[in-house]
C-alpha positions in Angstrom: 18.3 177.1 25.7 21.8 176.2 26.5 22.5 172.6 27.2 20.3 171.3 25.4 20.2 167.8 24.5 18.1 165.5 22.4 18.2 161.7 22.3 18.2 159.2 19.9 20.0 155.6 19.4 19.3 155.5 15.9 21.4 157.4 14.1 24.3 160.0 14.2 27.4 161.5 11.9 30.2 163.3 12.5 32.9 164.6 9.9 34.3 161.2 8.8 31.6 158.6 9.8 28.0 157.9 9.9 26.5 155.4 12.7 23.7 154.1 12.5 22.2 151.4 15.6 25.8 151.6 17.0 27.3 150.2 14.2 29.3 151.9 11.3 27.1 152.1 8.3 29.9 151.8 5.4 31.8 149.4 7.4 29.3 147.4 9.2 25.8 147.5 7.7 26.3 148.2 3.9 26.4 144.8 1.9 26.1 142.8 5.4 22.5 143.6 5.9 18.9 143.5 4.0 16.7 146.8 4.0 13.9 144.4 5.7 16.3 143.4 8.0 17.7 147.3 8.8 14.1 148.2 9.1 12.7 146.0 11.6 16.2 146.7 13.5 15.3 150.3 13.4 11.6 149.8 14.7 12.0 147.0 17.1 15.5 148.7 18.6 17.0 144.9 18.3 18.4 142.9 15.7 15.8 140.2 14.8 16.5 136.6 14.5 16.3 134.9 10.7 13.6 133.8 11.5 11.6 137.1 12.2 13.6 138.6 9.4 11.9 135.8 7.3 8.7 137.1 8.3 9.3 140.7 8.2 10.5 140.0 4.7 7.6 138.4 3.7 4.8 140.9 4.8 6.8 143.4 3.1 6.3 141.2 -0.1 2.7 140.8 0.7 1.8 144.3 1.1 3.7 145.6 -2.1 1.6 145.3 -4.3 -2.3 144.5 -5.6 -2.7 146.1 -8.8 -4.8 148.7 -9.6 -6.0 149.7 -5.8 -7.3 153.3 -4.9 -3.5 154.2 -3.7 -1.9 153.3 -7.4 -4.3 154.8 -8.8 -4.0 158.4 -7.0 -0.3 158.1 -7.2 -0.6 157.6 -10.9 -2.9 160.7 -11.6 -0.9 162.5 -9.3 2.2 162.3 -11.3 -0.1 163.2 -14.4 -1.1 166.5 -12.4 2.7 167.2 -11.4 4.7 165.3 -13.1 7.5 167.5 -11.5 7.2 165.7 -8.4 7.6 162.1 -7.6 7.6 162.7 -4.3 3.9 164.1 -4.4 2.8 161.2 -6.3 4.2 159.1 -3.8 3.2 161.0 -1.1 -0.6 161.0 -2.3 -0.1 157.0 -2.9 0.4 156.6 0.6 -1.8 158.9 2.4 -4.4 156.6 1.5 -3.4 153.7 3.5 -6.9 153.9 5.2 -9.0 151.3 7.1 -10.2 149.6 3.5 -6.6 149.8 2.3 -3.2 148.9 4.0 -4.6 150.1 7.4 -6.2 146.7 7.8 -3.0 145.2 8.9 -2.7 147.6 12.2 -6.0 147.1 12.5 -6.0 143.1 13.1 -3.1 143.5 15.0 -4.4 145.4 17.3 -7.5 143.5 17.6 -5.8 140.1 17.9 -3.8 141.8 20.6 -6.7 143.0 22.6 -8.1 139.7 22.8 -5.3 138.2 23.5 -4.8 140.4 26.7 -8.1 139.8 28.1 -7.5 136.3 28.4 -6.9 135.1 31.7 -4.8 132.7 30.1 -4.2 131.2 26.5 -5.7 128.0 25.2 -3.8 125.0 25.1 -5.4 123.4 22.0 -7.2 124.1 18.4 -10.9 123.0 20.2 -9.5 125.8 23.2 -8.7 128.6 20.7 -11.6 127.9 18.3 -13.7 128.7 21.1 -12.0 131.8 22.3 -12.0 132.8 18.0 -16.1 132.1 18.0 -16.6 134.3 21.6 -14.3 137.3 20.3 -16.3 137.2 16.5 -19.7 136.9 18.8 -18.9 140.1 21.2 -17.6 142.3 18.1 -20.6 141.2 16.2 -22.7 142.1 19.0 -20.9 145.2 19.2 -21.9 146.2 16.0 -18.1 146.0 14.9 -16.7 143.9 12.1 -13.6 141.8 12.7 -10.5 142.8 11.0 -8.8 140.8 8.7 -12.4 138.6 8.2 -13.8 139.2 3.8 -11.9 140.4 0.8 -13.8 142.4 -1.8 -11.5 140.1 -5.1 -10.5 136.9 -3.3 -14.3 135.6 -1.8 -13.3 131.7 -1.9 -9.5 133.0 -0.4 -6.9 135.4 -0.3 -3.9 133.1 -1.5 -1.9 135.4 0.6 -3.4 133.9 3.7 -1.7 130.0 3.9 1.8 131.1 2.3 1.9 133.6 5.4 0.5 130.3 7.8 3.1 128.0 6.5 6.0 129.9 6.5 5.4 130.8 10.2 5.2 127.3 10.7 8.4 126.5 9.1 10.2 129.6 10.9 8.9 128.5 14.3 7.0 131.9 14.6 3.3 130.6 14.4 2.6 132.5 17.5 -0.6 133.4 19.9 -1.6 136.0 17.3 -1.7 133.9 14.5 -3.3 130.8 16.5 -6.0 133.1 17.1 -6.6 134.6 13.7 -7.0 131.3 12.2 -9.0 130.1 14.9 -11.4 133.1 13.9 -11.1 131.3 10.2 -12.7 128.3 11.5 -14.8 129.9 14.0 -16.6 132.5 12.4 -19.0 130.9 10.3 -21.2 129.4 12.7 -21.7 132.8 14.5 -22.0 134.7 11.7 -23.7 132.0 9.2 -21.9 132.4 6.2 -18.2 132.0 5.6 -15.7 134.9 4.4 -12.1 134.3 4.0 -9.2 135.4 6.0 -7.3 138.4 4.4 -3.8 138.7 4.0 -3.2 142.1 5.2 -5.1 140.8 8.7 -2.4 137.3 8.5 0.3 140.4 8.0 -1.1 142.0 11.1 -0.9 138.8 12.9 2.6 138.1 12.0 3.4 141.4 12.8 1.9 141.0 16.2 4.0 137.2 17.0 7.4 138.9 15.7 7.2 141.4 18.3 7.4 144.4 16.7 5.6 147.6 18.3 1.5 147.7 17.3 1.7 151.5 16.6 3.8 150.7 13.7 2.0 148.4 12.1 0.5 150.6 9.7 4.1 152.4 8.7 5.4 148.6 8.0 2.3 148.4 5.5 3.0 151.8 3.9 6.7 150.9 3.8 6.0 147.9 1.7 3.7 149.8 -0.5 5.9 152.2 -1.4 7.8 149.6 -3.2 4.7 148.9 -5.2 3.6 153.1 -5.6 7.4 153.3 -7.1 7.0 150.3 -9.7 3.6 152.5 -11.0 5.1 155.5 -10.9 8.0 154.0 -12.8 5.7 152.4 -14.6 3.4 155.3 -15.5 6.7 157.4 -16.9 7.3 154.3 -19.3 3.7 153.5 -20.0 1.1 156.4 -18.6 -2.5 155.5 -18.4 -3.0 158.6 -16.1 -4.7 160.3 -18.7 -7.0 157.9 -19.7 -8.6 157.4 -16.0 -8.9 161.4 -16.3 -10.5 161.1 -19.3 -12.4 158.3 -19.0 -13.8 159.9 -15.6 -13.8 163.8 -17.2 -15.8 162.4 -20.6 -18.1 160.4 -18.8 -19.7 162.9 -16.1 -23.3 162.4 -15.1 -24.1 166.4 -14.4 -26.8 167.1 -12.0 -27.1 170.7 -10.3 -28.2 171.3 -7.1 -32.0 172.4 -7.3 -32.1 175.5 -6.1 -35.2 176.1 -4.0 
């Protein structure tokens, strides 16, 4: 097709330079710039203010890493399978950024967002948005729905996660509608539901995602970006130190056979 074009306001190179956001990336952006603060620029297609790099920066910290989660683990026996290929292991790390795991964060953003829009207008005080928190948790409940962001299957008396994210939103000026509202939900909850669960941190990450402004279908990638910090400290990890064997093993040696009955 002659003519052709194809747009972009990313990134571009030529023979002697490479621009990236309009800037010059040896000159401009190398040494003068975080990677958090490069990659919300990148998503949000504007530079973001210290503040909302102070965020950004710490969702990316709180999403790292959490130990020995289903994604660590598959990138870990991944690398044992082909240990050829780092990228596989990271690869199969990631792709398991599901609803349980990682995905929660898009998943509270969105649903703080959604509420948020169907207000005719926001509430003025904690008594206003603690009433909006205990009619959303009632509808979803009645919905048949669980609330993102609402139980943690380790941290049952509180993700510890949860306030650092609250108080440094505070102190960056950044504690937004999103944010309001999932704490709100924190104090609102138990009466609807009758027992108490604790706010998550990958839901506070969605929020703060949600009051920084940057785009809800990303919100998921942001997560997988900062666990691919965490997948490469296993996988470097697991080079030095393997235990990938021993969860094959342990799972190969300890197999409960039972054949299908064959009618």
């Amino acid at each position: 097709m002659t003519g052709a074009t194809y747009r972009t306001g990313l990134g571009t190179s030529d023979a002697d330079s490479i621009t990236v956001l309009g800037h010059s990336l040896a000159d401009d952006l190398m040494g003068q710039v975080s990677f958090g603060e490069l990659a919300f620029w990148l998503m949000a297609k504007h530079r973001p203010t210290p503040q909302q790099r102070n965020m950004f920066e710490a969702v990316l910290v709180a999403l790292a890493d959490h130990g020995f989660t289903p994604t660590a683990i598959a990138a870990r026996v991944t690398l044992l399978s082909a240990p050829e290929s780092i990228q596989g292991a990271l690869a199969a790390g990631l792709l398991g950024g599901g609803d349980r795991f990682l995905g929660v964060t898009e998943n509270a953003a969105r649903f703080l967002h959604a509420a948020l829009e169907d207000c005719d207008s926001l509430p003025t005080d904690e008594a206003g948005w603690d009433d909006l928190a205990a009619e959303v948790v009632a509808r979803t409940r009645a919905e048949g729905r669980f609330v993102p962001g609402l139980g943690h299957p380790v941290h049952k008396d509180g993700d510890p996660r949860t306030p650092a994210l609250f108080e440094l939103a505070r102190r960056n000026d950044l504690f937004g509608p999103h944010l309001e509202l999932f704490a709100a939900i924190g104090r609102a909850h138990p009466a609807v539901l009758g027992r108490r669960l604790p706010l998550n941190g990958a839901g506070a990450c969605g929020a703060v995602l949600g009051d920084i402004g940057l785009p809800l279908g990303v919100a998921r990638g942001v997560a997988l970006l900062a666990r691919c910090a965490g997948l490469l400290g296993h996988l470097a990890e697991e080079l030095d130190d393997p235990i990938g064997n021993d969860i094959f093993m342990a799972v190969d040696r300890n197999i409960d056979y039972r054949p299908i009955e064959r009618p």
